[in-house]
C-alpha positions in Angstrom: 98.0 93.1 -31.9 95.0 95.2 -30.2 94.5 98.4 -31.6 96.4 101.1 -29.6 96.0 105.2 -30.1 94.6 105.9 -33.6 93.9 102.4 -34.4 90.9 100.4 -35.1 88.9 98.7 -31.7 89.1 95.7 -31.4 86.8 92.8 -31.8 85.2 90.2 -29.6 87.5 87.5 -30.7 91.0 90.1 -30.1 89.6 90.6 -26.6 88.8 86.8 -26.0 92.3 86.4 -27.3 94.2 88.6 -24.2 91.8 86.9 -21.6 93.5 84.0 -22.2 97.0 85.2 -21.5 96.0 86.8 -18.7 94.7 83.3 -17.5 97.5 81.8 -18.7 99.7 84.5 -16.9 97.8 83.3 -13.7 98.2 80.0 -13.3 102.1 80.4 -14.8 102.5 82.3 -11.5 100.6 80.1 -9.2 101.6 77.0 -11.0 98.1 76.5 -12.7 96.4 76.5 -8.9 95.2 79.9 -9.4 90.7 80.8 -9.1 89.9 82.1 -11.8 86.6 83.5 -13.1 85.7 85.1 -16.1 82.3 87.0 -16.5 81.8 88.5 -20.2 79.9 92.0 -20.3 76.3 91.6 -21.7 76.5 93.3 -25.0 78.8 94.4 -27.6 80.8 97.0 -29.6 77.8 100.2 -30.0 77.9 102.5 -32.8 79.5 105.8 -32.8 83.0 106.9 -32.6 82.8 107.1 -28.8 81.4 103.5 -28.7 82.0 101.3 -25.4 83.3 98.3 -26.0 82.4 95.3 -23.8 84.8 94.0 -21.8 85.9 90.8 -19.6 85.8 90.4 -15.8 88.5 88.4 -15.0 88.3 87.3 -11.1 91.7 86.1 -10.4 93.0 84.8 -6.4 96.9 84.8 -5.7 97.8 83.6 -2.0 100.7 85.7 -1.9 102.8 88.8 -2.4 105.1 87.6 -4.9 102.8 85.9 -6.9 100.7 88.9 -6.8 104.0 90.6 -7.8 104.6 88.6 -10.7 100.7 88.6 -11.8 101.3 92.5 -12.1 104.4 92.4 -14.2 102.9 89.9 -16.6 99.6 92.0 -17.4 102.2 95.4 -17.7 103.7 93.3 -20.3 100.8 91.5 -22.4 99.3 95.4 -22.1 102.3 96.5 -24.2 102.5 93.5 -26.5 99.0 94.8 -27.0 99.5 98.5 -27.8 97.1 98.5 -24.7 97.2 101.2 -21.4 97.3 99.5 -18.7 95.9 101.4 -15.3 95.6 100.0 -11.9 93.2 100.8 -8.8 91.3 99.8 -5.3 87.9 98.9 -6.0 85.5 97.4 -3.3 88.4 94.9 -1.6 90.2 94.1 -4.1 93.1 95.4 -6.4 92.2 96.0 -10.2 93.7 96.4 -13.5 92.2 97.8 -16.4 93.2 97.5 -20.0 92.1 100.0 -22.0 91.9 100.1 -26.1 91.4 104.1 -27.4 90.6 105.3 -24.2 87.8 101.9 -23.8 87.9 99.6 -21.2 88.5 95.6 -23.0 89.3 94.3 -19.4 89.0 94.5 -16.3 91.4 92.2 -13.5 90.3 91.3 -10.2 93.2 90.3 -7.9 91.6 88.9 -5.0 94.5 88.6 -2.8 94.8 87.6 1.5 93.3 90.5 3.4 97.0 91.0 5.1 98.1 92.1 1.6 95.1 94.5 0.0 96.1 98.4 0.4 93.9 100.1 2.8 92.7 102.8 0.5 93.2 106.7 1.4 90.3 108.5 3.0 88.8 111.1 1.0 89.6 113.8 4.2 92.6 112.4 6.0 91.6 114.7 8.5 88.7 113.1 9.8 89.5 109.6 10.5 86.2 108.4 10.0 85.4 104.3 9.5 82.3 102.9 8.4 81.7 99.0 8.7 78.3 98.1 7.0 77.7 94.3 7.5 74.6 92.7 5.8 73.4 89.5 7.6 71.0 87.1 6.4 72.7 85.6 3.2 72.3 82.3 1.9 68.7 82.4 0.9 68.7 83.0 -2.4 70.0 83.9 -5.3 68.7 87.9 -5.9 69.4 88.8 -2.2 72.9 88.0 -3.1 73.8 89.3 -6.1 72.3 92.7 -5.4 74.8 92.6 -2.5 77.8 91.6 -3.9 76.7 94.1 -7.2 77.3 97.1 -4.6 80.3 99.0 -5.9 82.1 99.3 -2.4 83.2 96.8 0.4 80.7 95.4 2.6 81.1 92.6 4.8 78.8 89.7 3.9 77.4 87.7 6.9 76.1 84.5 5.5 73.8 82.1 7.9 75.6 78.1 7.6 73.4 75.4 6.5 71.4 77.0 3.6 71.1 75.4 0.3 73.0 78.8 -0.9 75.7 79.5 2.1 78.6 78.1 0.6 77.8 79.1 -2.8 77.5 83.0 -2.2 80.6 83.0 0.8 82.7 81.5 -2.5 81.4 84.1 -4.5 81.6 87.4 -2.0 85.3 86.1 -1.4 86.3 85.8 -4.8 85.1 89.4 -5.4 87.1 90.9 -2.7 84.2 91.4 0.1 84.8 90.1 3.4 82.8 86.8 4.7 81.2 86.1 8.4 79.3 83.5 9.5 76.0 84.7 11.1 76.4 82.3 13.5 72.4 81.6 15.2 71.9 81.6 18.7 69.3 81.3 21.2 66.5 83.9 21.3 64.7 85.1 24.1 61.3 85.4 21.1 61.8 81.5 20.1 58.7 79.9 20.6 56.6 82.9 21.2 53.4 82.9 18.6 53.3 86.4 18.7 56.9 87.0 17.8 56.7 84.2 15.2 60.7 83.7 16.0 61.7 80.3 15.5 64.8 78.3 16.2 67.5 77.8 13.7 68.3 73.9 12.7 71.3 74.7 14.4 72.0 77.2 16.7 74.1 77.6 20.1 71.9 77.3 23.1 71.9 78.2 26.8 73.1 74.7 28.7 75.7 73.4 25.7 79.1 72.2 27.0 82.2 73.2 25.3 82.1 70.3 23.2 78.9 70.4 21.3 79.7 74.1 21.1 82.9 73.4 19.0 80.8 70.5 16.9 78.2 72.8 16.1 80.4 76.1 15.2 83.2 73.8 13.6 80.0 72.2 11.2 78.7 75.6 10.5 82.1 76.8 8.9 82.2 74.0 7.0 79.4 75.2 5.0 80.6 79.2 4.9 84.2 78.9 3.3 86.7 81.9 3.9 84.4 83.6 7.0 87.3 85.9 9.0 84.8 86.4 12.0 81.3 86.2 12.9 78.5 87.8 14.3 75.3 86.5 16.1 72.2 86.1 14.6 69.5 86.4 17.0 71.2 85.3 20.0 69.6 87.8 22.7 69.0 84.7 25.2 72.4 83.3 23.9 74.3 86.4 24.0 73.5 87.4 27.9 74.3 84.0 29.3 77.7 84.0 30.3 78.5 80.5 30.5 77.8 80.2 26.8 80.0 82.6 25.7 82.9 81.6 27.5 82.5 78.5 26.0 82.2 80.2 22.8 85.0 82.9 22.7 87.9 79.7 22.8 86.6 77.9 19.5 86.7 81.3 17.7 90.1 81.8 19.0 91.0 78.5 17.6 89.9 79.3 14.4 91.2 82.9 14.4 87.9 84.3 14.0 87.2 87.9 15.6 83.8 88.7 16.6 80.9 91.5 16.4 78.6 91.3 19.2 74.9 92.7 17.0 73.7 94.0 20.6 70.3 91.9 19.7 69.9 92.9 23.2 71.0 95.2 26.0 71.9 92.7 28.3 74.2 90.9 26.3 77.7 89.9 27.0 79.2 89.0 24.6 81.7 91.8 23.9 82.7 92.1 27.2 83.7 88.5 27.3 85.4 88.2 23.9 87.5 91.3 25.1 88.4 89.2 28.4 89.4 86.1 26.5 91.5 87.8 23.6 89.4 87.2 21.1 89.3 90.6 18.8 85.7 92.0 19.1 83.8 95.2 18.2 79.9 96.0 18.4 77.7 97.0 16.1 76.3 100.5 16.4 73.2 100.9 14.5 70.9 98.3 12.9 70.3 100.2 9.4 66.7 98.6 8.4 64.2 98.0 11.4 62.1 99.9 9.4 62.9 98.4 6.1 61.8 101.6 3.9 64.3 103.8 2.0 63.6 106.9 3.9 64.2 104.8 7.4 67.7 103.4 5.9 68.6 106.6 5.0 68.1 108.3 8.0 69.9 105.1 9.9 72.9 105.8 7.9 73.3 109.6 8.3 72.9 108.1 12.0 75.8 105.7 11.7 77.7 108.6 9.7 77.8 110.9 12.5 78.5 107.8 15.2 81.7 107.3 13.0 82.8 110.6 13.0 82.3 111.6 16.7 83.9 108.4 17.7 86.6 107.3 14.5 84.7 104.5 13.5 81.1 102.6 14.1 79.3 99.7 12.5 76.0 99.3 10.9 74.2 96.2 10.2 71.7 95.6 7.8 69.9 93.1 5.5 69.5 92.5 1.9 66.0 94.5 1.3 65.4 96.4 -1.8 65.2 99.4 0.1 68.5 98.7 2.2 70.4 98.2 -1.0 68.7 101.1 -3.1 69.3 103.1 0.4 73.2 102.3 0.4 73.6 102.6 -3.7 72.2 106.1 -3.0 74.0 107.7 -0.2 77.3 105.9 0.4 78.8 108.0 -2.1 77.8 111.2 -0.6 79.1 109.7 2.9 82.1 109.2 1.1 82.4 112.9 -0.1 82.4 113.6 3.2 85.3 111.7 4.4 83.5 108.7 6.0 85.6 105.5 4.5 84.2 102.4 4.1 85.9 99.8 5.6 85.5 96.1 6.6 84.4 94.6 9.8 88.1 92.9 10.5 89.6 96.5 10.4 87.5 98.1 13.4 88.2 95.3 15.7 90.6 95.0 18.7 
């Protein structure tokens, strides 16, 4: 057994040992078709009485309420076998368990679970009502743009542009931590082909003159390549996004798929909203683009921005990009927003 109250900590190999029947635990429940990914801690047992031990990440996806049920009941019990506590939370999207040796963390569970069965988690100040979207667009680059991302401790939903060598690698990855996925779906700029803007056009992108059949081909080939996306959200798109034919050509393939949509407002004259609105597809519009000006100070100040748009009107969201400074800028004042009763939320839940 692992050391309970009193007792020694245990070692790298008792630890190991409980991983495995918690993975065992998951796939008895799901009948052995649970994900399941296991990310050591870097490090070990430091000296010192108050010593941290490191733990095990355990990522595990259940498909249902019952299995996630059962999943539950199973790590109460190993916890006990274990002379372990067992304590439970809603961290960035997802439900997680921690076992804890002495007070010490030895592991930490992951249950990545549908979006129709994660608790929404209480606001800070009831009172205010305040919802905060922040989607960051632009993934599927490369590697460090992601996992600073997905390293934020709070949800985000991740927009990830289809076709890249990396799109379905990090929309795997941002699901199976608990963040929401889009597809940053390119469309037709009003810049493309200007020198001076140096915009040019994505490989594929929706453009001004497609029929409803090559629009469905080339939406229906991008979503092949970015796995669980519950919506999406243009990327560029401020030719696209103002022609009305296109976008009521667009708004019945996203209803096939059940995808909502965020108009990014790339440009005043757009749309797209509107239309989705008219055609039942569930829409909202972004409210502030967080890094323009991709310096801390400017992200900062976009946020308080974004801050006070969600208070005065219940909710608002802001869109930014993977930047140093955007993520530094987030790490750094979220919690503060926060504080304040501003709860972060995920696109799906501010559409309508």
């Amino acid at each position: 057994m692992l050391a309970g109250c009193g007792k020694k900590s245990p070692g790298k190999s008792e630890i190991r040992s409980v991983t495995q029947e918690v993975v065992n635990a998951a796939q008895q429940v799901t009948g052995r078709r649970s994900e399941i990914t296991i990310r050591p801690e870097v490090g070990g047992p430091q000296s010192g009485a108050n010593g941290r031990l490191a733990a095990d990440d355990i990522y595990v996806t259940l498909r249902s309420r019952s299995q996630a049920t059962e999943f539950r009941q199973a790590l109460i019990s190993i916890a006990a076998h274990h002379r372990l506590t067992f304590a439970e939370s809603f961290s960035s999207g997802v439900i997680r368990y921690d076992l804890l040796s002495n007070g010490s963390r030895t592991h930490t569970i992951h249950l990545i679970t549908p979006l129709s069965l994660r608790p929404r988690p209480p606001a800070t100040h009831p009172q205010s009502g305040a919802e905060l979207a922040i989607i960051l667009d632009d993934l599927g680059h490369d590697r460090a743009s992601a996992d600073s991302v997905l390293a934020l401790p709070f949800p985000v939903t991740v927009s990830v542009l289809p076709h890249l060598p990396l799109s379905s690698e990090v929309a795997e990855e941002a699901f199976r931590r608990g963040d929401q996925v889009m597809l940053h779906l390119p469309m037709e700029s009003l810049s493309e082909g200007d020198p001076s803007e140096g915009v040019l056009p994505e490989a594929v992108e929706l453009r001004v003159g497609m029929n409803p059949s090559q629009i469905a081909s080339a939406v229906d080939g991008m979503l092949e390549t970015v796995p669980h996306a519950a919506g999406v959200n243009n990327h560029q798109g401020s030719r696209a996004t103002s022609d009305a034919a296109l976008m009521q050509a667009l708004m019945p393939v996203l209803r096939q798929h059940s995808l909502f949509f965020i108009d990014s407002r790339t440009t005043a004259a757009t749309v797209a909203f509107d239309t989705a609105e008219a055609d039942g597809v569930r829409a909202a519009s972004r409210k502030v683009f967080l890094d323009d000006n991709p310096t801390r100070d400017a992200v900062l100040a976009q946020l308080d921005l974004a801050a006070r748009d969600a208070q005065r009107d219940g909710s608002a969201i802001a869109i930014g990009h993977p930047h140093p400074a955007t993520i530094a800028a987030l790490s750094e004042r979220i919690p503060a927003l926060e504080s304040r009763g501003i709860r972060l939320v995920f696109a799906y839940d501010l559409v309508h």
